[in-house]
C-alpha positions as CSV (number, residue, x, y, z in Angstrom):
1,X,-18.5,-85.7,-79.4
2,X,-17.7,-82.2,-77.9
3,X,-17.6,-78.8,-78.6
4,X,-17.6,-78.1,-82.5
5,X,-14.1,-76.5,-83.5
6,X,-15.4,-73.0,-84.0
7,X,-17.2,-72.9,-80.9
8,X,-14.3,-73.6,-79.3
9,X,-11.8,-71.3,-80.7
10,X,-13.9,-68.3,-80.2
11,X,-14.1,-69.3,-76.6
12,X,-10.4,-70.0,-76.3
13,X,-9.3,-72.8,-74.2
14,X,-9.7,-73.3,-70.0
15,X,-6.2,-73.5,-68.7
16,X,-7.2,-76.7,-67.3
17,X,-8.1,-78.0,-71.2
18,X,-4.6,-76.2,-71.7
19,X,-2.5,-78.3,-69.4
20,X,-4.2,-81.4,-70.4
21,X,-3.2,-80.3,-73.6
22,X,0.4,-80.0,-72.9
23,X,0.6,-82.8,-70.8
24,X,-0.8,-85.3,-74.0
25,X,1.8,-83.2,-76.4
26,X,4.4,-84.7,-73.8
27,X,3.5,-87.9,-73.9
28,X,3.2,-88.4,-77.4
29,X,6.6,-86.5,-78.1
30,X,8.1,-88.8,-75.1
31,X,6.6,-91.9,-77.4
32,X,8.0,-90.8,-80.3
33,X,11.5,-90.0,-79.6
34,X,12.7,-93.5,-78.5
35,X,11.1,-95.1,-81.7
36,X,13.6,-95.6,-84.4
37,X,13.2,-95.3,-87.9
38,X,12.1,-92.2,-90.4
39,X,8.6,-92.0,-89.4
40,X,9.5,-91.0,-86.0
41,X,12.4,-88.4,-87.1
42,X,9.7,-87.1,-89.8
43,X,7.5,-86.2,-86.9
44,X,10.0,-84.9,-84.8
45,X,11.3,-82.6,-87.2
46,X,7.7,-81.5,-88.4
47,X,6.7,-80.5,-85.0
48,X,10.5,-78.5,-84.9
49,X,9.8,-76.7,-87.9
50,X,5.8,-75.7,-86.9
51,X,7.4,-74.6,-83.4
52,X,9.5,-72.2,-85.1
53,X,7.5,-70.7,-88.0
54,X,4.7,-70.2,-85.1
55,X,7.8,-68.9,-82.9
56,X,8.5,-66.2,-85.6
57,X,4.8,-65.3,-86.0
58,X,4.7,-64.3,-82.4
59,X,7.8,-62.6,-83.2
60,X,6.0,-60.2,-85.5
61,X,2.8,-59.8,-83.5
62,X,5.2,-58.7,-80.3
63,X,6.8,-56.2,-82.7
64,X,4.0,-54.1,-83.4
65,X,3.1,-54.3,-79.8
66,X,6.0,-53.2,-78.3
67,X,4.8,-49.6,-78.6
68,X,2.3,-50.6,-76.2
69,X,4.8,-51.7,-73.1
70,X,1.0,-52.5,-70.6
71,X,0.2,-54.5,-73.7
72,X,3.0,-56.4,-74.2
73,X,3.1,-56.6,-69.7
74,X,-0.2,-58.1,-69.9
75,X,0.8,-60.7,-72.8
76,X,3.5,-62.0,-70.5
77,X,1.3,-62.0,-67.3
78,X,-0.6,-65.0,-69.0
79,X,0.8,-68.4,-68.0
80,X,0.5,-70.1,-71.5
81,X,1.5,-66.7,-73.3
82,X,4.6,-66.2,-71.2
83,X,5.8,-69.8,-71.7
84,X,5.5,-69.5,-75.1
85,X,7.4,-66.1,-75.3
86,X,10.5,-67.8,-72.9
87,X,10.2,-70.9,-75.6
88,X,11.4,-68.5,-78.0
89,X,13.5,-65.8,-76.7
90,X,10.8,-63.3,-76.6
91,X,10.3,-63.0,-73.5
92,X,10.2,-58.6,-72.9
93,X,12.2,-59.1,-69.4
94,X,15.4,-59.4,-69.4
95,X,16.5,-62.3,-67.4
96,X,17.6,-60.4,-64.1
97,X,14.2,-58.8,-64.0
98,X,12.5,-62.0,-64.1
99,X,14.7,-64.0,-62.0
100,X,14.5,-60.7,-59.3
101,X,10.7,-61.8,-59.3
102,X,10.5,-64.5,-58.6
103,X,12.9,-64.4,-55.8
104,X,10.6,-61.7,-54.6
105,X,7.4,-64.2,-54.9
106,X,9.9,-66.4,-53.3
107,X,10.8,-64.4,-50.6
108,X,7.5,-63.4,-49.5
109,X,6.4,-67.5,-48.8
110,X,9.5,-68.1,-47.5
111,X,10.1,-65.5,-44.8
112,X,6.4,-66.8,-43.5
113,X,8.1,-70.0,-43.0
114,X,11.6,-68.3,-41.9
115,X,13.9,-68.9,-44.7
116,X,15.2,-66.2,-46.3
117,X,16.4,-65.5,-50.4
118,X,18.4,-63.0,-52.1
119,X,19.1,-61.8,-55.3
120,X,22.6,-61.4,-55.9
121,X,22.8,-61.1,-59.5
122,X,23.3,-63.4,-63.0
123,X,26.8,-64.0,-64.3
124,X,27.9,-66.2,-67.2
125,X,24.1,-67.6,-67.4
126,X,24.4,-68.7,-64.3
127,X,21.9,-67.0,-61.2
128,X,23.7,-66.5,-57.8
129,X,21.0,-66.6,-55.0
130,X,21.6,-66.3,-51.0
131,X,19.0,-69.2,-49.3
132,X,18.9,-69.6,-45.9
133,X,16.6,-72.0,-44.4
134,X,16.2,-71.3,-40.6
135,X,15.4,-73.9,-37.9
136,X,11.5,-73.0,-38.6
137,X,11.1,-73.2,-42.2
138,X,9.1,-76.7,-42.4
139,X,10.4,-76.5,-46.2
140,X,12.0,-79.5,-46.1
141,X,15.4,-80.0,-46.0
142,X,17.8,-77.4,-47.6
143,X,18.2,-79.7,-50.3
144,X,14.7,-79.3,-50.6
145,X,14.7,-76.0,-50.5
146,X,17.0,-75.7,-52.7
147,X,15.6,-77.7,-55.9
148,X,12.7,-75.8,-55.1
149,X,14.2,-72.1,-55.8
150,X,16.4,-74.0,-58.3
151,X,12.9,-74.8,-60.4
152,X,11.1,-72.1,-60.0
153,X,14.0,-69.3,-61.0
154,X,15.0,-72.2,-64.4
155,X,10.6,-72.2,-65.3
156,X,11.1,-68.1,-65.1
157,X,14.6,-68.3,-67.1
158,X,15.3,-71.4,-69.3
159,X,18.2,-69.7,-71.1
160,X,19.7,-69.8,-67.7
161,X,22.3,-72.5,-67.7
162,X,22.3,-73.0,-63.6
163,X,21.1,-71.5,-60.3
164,X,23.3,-71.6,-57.6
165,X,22.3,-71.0,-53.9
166,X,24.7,-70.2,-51.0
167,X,24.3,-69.8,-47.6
168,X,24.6,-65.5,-46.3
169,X,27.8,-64.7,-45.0
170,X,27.5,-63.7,-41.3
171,X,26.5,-61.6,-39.8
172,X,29.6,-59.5,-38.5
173,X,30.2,-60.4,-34.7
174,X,29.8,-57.8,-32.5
175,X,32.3,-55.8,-30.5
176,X,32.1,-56.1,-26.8
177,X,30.9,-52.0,-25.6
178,X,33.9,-52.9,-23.0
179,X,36.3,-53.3,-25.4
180,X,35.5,-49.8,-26.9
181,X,35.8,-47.8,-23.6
182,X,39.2,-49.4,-23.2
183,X,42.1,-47.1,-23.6
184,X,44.9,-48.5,-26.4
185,X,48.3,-49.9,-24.7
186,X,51.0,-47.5,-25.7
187,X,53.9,-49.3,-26.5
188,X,57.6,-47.7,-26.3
189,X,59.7,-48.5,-29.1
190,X,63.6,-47.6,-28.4
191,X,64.9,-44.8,-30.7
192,X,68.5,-45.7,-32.3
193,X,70.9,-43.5,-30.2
């Protein structure tokens, strides 16, 4: 019937048998939730309370760890391990470091396409981002665009409660050379006599 349970815990999971992991857990929670009754809340609440004892024992494996910083690094490099650590606030980034990445991964596939993204900074939970599609982006729309950035900064920090993108303020308009050789008009004011 498959692998044997052993077997397969020593070989861990593929991150395809991951997702399809993860992708059943939604559906089953997405049946359960609209089902009235005890049974349902029972189940809801059991999978609540296993998420957080199994939050706090990753909690307690990171603390040891955190004398080893490339340790800990490489623990949040891995896709499953970093979604777990952002699940429970253990993420080792803080959340402008994290959002800064990905803005920089961003950045990078964007200016191929010639949009542009910046960084400003995080406020009140809230990520203020510069996005600029240009006329040659083929991103989509800005809309687009924007859901986009708006996803991929909320995957990297959940705890953020928006990301908003405005356009770059312009460029400053340039001063005629003409205008700079030009001599000020001296203007005589009357003294009081």
């Amino acid at each position: 019937m498959g692998e044997a349970p052993a077997a397969q815990q020593a070989a861990g999971l593929s991150d395809a048998a991951v997702e399809a992991r993860l992708a059943r857990l939604d559906d089953v929670l997405g049946q359960l939730e609209p089902i009235p009754g005890r049974t349902a809340e029972l189940a809801l609440e059991a999978v609540e309370t296993l998420t957080e004892v199994y939050g706090e024992a990753l909690r307690r494996i990171l603390a040891p760890a955190a004398a080893h910083p490339e340790f800990v690094e490489r623990l949040a490099s891995d896709e499953l391990v970093r979604h777990l650590l952002l699940l429970h606030g253990l993420h080792p980034d803080p959340v402008e470091r994290r959002v800064a990445r990905v803005v920089d991964d961003l950045g990078t596939r964007l200016r191929s396409a010639g949009a542009e993204i910046e960084f400003v900074g995080v406020t009140d939970g809230i990520a203020h981002l510069t996005l600029s599609s240009g006329s040659s982006c083929g991103c989509g729309s800005g809309a687009e665009l924007t859901d986009l950035v708006r996803t991929e900064v909320m995957t990297a920090a959940p705890e953020l409660v928006d990301v908003q993108a405005s356009a770059p303020a312009p460029a400053p308009a340039l001063i005629p050379v003409s205008s700079l050789l030009r001599r000020p008009t001296t203007v005589e004011v009357g003294r009081p006599g």
